[in-house]
C-alpha positions in Angstrom: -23.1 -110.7 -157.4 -23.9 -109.5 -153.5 -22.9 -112.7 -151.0 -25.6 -114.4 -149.1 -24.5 -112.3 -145.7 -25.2 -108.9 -147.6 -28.2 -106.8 -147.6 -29.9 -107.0 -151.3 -30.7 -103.5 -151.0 -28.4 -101.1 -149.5 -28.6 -97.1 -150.2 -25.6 -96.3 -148.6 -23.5 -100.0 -149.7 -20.4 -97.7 -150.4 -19.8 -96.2 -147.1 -16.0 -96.3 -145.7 -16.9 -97.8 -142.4 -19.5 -99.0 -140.1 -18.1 -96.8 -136.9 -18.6 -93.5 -136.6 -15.2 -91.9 -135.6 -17.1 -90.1 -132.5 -18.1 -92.8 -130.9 -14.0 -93.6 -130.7 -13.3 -90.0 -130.0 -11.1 -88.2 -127.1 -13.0 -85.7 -124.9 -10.6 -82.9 -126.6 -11.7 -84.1 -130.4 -15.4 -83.8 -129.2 -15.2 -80.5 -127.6 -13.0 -79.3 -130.7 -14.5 -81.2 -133.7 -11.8 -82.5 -134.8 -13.2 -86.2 -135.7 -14.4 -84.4 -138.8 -11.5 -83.3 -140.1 -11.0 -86.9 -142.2 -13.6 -84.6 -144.5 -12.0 -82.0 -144.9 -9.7 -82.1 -148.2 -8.1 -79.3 -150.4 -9.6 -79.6 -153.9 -11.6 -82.5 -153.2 -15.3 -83.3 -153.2 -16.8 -85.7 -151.3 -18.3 -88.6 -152.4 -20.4 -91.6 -150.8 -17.6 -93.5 -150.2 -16.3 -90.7 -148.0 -19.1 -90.4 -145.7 -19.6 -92.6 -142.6 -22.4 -94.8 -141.6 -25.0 -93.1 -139.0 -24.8 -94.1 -135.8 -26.7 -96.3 -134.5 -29.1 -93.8 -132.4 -29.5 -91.8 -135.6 -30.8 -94.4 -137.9 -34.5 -94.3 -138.6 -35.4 -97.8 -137.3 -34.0 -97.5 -133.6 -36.1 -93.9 -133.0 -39.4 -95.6 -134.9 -38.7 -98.6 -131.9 -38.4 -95.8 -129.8 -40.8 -94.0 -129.9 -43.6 -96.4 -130.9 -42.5 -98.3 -127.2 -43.5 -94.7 -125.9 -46.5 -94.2 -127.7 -47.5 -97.4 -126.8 -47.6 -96.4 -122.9 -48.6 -92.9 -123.5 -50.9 -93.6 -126.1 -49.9 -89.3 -126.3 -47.8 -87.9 -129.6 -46.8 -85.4 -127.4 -45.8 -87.7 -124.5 -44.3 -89.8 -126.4 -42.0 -87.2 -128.0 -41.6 -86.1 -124.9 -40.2 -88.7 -123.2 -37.7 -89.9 -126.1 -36.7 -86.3 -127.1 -37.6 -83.8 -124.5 -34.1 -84.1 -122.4 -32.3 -83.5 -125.7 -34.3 -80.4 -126.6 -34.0 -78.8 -123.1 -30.4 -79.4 -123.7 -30.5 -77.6 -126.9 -32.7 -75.1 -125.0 -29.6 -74.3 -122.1 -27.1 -74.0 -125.2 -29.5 -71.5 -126.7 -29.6 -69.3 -123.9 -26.3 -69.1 -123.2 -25.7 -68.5 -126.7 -27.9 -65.3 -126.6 -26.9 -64.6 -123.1 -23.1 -64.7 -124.7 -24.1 -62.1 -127.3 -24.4 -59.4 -124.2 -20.9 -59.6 -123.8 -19.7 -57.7 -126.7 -21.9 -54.1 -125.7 -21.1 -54.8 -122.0 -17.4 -54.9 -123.0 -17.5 -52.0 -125.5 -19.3 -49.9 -122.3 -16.1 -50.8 -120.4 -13.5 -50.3 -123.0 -15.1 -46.5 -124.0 -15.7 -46.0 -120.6 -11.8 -46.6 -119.1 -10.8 -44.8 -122.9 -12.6 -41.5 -121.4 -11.2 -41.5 -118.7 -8.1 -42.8 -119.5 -7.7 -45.8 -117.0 -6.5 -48.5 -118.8 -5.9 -51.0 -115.8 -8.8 -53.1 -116.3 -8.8 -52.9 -120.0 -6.6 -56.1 -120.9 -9.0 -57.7 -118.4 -12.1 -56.7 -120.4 -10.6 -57.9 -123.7 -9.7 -61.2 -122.4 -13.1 -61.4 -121.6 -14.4 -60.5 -124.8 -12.4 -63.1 -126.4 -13.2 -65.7 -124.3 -17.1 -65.1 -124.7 -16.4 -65.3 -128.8 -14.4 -68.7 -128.5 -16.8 -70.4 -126.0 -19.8 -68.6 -127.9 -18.2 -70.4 -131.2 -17.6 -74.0 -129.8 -20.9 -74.1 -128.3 -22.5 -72.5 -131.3 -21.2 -75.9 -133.4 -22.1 -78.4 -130.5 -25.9 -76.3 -131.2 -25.7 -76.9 -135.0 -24.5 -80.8 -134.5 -27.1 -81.5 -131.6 -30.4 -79.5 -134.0 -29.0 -81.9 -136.6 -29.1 -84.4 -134.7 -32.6 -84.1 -133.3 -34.0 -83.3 -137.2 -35.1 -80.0 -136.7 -35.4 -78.1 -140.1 -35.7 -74.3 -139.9 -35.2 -72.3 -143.0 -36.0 -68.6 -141.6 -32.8 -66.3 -141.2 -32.0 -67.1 -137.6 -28.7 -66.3 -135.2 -28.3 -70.1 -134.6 -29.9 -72.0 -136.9 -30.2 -70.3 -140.0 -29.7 -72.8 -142.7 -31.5 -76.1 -143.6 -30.6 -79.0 -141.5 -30.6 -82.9 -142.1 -33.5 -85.2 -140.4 -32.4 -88.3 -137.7 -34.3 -88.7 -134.8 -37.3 -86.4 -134.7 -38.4 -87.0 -137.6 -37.4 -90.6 -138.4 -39.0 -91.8 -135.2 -42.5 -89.8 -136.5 -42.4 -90.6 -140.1 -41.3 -94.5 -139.4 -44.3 -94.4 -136.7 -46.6 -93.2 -139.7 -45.5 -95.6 -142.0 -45.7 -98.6 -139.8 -49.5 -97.5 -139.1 -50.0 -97.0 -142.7 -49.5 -100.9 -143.2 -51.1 -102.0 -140.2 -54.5 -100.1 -139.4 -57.5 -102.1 -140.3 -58.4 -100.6 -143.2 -58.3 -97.3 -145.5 -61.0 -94.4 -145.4 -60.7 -91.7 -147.5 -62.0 -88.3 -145.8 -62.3 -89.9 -142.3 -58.6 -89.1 -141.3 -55.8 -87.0 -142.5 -54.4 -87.5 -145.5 -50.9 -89.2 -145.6 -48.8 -87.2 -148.0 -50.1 -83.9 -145.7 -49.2 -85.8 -142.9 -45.7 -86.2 -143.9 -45.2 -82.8 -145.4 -47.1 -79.6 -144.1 -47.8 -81.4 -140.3 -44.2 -82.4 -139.9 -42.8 -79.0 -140.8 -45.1 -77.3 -138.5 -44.1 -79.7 -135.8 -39.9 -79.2 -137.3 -41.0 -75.7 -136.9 -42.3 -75.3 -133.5 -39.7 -77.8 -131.8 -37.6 -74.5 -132.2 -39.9 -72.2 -131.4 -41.0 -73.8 -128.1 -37.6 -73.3 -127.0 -37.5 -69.8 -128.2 -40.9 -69.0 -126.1 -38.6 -69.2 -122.8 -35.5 -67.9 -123.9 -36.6 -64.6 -125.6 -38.5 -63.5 -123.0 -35.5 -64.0 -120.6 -33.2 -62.2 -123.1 -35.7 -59.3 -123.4 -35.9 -59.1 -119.7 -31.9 -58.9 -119.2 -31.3 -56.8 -122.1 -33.9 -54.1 -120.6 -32.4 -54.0 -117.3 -29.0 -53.6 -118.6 -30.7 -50.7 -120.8 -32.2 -49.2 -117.4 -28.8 -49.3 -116.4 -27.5 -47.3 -118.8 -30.2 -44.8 -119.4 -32.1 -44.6 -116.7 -36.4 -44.4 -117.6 -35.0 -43.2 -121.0 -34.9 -46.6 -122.0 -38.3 -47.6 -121.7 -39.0 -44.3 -124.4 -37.4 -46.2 -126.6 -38.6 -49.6 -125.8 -41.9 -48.1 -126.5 -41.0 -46.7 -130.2 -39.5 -50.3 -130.7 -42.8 -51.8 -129.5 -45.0 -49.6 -132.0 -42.4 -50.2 -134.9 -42.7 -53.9 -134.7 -47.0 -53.3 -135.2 -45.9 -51.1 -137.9 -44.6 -54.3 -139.2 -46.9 -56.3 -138.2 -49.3 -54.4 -140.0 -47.4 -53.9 -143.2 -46.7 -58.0 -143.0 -50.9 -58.1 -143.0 -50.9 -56.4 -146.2 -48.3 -58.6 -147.7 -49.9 -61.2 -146.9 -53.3 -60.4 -148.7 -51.1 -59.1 -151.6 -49.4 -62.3 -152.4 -52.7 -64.1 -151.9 -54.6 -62.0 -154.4 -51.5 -62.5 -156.9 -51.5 -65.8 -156.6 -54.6 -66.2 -157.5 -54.0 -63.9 -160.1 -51.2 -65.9 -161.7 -53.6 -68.7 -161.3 -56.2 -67.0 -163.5 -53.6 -66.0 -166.4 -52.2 -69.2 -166.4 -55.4 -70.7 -167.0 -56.2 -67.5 -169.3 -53.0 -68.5 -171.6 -53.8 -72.1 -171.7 -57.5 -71.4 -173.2 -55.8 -68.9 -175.6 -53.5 -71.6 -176.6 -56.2 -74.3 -177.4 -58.9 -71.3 -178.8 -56.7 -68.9 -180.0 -59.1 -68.4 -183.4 -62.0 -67.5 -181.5 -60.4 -65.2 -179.4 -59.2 -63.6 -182.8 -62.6 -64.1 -183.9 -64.8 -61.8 -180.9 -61.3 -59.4 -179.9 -60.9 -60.5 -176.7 -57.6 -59.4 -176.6 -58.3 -56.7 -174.3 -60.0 -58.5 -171.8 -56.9 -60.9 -171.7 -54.6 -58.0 -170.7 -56.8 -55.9 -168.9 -56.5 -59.5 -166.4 -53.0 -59.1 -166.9 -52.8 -55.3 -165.4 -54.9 -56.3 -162.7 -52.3 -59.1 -161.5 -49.6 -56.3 -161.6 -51.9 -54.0 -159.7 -51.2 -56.9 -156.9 -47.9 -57.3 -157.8 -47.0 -53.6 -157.6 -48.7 -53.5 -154.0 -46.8 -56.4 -152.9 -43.7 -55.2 -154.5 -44.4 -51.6 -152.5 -45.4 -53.2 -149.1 -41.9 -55.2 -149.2 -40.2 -52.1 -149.5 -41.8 -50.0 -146.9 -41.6 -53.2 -144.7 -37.4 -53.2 -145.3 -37.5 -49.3 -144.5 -39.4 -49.9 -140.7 -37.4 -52.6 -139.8 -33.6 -50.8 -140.7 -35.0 -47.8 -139.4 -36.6 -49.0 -136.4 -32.9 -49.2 -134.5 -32.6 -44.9 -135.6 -36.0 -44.5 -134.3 -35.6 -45.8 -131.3 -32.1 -44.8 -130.3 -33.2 -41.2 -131.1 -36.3 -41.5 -129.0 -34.4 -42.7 -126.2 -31.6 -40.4 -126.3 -33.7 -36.9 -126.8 -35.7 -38.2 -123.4 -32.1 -38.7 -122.2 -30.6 -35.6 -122.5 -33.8 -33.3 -123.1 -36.6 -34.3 -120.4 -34.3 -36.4 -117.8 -31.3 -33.7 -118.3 -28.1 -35.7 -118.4 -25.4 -35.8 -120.4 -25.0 -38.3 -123.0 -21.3 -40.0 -123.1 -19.8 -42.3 -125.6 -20.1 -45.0 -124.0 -23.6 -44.7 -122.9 -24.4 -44.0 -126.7 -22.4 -47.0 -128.3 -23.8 -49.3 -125.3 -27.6 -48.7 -126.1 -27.3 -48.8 -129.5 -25.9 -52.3 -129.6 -28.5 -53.2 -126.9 -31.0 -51.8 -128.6 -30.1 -53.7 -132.4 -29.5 -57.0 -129.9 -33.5 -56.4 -128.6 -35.0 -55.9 -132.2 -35.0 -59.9 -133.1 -36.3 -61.3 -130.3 -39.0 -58.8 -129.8 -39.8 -59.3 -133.7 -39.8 -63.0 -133.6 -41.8 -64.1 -131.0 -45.2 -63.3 -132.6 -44.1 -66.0 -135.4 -43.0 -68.8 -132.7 -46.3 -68.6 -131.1 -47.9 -68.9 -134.7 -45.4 -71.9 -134.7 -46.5 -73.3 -132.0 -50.2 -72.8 -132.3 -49.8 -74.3 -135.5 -47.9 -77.0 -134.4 -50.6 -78.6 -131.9 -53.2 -78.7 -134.9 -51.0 -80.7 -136.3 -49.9 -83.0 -133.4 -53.9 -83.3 -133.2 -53.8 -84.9 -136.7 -50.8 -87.3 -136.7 -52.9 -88.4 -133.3 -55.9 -88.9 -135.0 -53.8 -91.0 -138.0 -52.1 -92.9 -135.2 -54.9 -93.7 -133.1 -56.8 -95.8 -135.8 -57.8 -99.6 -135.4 -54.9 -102.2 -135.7 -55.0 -104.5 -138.3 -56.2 -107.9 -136.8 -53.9 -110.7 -136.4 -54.7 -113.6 -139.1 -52.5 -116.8 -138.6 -50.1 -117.2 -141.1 -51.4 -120.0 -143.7 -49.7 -123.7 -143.6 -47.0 -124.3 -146.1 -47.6 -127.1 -148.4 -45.4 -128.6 -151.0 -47.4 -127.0 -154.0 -47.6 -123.4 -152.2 -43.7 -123.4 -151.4 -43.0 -121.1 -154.8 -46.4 -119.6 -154.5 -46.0 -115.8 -153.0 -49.9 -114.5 -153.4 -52.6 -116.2 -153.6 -56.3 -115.0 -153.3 -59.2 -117.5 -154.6 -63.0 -115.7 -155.6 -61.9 -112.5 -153.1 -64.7 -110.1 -152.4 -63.2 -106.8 -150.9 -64.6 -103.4 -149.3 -62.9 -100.0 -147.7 -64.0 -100.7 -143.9 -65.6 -102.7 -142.0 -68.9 -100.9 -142.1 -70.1 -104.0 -144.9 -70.2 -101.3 -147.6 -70.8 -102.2 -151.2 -67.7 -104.3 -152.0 -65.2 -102.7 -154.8 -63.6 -105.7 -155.9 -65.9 -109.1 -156.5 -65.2 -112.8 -157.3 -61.0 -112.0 -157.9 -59.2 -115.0 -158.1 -55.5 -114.3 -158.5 -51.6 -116.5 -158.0 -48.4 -115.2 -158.0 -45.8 -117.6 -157.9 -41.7 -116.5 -157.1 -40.0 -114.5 -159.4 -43.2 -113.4 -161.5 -43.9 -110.1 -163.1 -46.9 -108.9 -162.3 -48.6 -105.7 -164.5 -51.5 -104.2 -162.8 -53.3 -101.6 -165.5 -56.5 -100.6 -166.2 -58.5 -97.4 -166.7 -58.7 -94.4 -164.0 -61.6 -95.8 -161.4 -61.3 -99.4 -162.8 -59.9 -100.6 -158.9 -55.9 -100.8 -159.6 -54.9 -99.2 -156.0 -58.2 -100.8 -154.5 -56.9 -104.8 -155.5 -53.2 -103.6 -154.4 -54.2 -102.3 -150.9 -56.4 -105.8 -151.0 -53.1 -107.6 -151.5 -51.3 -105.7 -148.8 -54.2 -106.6 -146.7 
């Protein structure tokens, strides 16, 4: 049995300590990481008892304080996230753009190392390698300060990506919103079906979106500028050449675009199509005698061969959609190199040739991503509109809370010839003449038929 100075409930009960070894932490073991390495064990998996308590900052009920003290002043979503977030994301921002301003180094490097191999100066070559190793190591501590500090923050981004390409855990970001939601849940005045956003949407298609473009507004400042440096350095190698094959580049990725159209429609029309044959097989199922009965066999699979009519064009449209985008880099460097050599006239070296082509494979992502960040983001202020609209409904009034007598001490709910309606609006009521006592420690069964007002009288209860 738990002691009276224990929580009741805990989820995590089991953890090996309250402190968070970073918070005790030298400056070396936070630059290097190496306060994790307690987790790290050879033929061991971990287990709750092995993982620490969050910190305080992380846990959901500081960032719902903080951010509902924001909102509170702002009366603004995006104000509020703002002001208890935005220093945080413009420092994952910097780290982001030195992180793709890192990735230069390499084809800068190989330009100087096939350049001083050509002409066989190798003074400055030991110099250049150091370089390159030092980009790789800095590039690789402040690539895992990126993944800790997105983890953090509760950004979630599941597309292939340089730096965040995996799925990442939820703290602030979204325990701050979602604990907001919640609160306002319990507290707005009443509940109106179809007159604001639904709650389960709320918490599921308008946060990603928002998980989304937290990334992606970053992304819209930092791709741009990596475009912009990676083109100059292109000029420099190439000359007008390289806007040739910045061109072939630029019609490749609306090749894609356009292919990514068609997949689109595709996997909408089989999707309907799948929806249609499972419906299909569950009539068959229940009628299967009458189908028998009038041959309808054939319309059953001529259904069929139209959903793999979608599928095949789906299937198809993937496949020339993988051809453009690993021949786009051939494309272009072949553009590029026959204005080069054929219309400017100059000779092509090695190192000119193994310089662009790195350039060039370093341009292709952010040029091909930025079209889905600004979807992102577009996306995202629809849905910052909604959780405004959920969060900008009436507040509960305050009702005193009811004298304690002797009799009512073991008595938790009580509600005496209760009358209740959705609104305020004075509506027909739902509920009528309910007279209802719980006392401590009773076990209450609500049931009834669909409709018969089950949800209504619990809502009622939570006021």
């Amino acid at each position: 049995m738990l002691s009276s100075n224990q929580p009741k409930y805990s989820t995590f009960g089991g953890a090996a300590s309250t402190v968070h070894p970073r918070e005790a932490a030298s400056w070396f073991s936070q630059v290097f990481l190496t306060w994790c390495t307690p987790l790290v064990h050879l033929q061991h998996a971990l287990n709750i008892e092995d993982i620490w308590q969050l910190e305080a900052a992380n846990t959901a009920e500081s960032n719902t304080k903080r951010f509902l003290t924001a909102f509170g002043r702002s009366k603004s979503v995006f104000r509020a996230c703002a002001n208890v977030y935005g220093a945080w994301f413009a420092v994952a921002g910097v780290l982001g753009l030195v992180l793709r301003l890192l990735e230069l180094v390499g084809p800068i490097v190989l330009q100087k190392i096939v350049g001083a191999t050509n002409d066989r100066a190798s003074s400055h070559l030991y110099y250049w390698l150091a370089v390159l190793l030092v980009s790789k190591v800095a590039r690789a501590i402040l690539w895992s300060h990126m993944v800790m500090l997105e983890d953090i923050l509760g950004i979630q981004y599941v597309h292939i990506h340089p730096f965040l390409g995996r799925i990442s855990c939820v703290c602030r970001f979204v325990g701050g919103l979602k604990g907001a939601l919640f609160q306002r849940l319990v507290s707005k005045a009443s509940v109106q079906p179809g007159e604001v956003p639904d709650l389960a949407n709320v918490y599921s298609a308008d946060m990603d979106n928002l998980l989304w473009a937290s990334i992606s507004f970053n992304n819209l400042w930092i791709m741009p500028t990596q475009i912009l440096v990676i083109s100059y350095l292109l000029y420099q190698e190439l000359g007008v050449a390289a806007f040739a094959g910045l061109g072939m580049l630029v019609l490749s990725l609306c090749l894609g675009a356009f292919i990514s159209t068609i997949q689109s429609k595709a996997f909408d029309r089989v999707s309907t199509a799948r929806d249609d044959r499972m419906q299909a097989v569950k009539e068959t199922f229940g009628s299967i005698l009458i189908v028998k009965l009038h041959a309808w066999e054939q319309k059953y699979l001529s259904d069929f061969a139209l959903e793999m009519g979608h599928v095949w064009t789906l299937m198809f449209s993937g496949a020339i959609s993988i051809f453009v985008l690993w021949a786009s880099p051939l494309f272009v460097s072949m553009t590029s190199f026959a204005m080069y050599t054929m219309v400017l006239g100059q000779p092509l070296t090695a190192s000119k040739v193994f310089t662009a082509l790195a350039l060039f494979r370093l341009l292709q992502n952010p040029m091909s991503e930025i079209p889905d960040n600004i979807t992102a983001v577009v996306e995202a202020n629809v849905s910052l509109d909604r959780i405004q609209e959920y969060l900008d409904q009436a507040d509960q009034p305050a009702r005193p809370a009811p004298a304690v007598t002797p009799e009512s001490e073991d008595t938790v709910i009580a509600i005496e010839n209760g009358t209740f309606t959705w609104g305020d609006d004075g509506g027909a009521p739902i509920l009528k003449n309910v007279s209802l006592t719980v006392s401590r420690g009773d076990l209450v069964v609500v049931h009834g038929k669909v409709g018969s007002g089950k949800s209504s009288l619990c809502m009622a209860i939570l006021g």
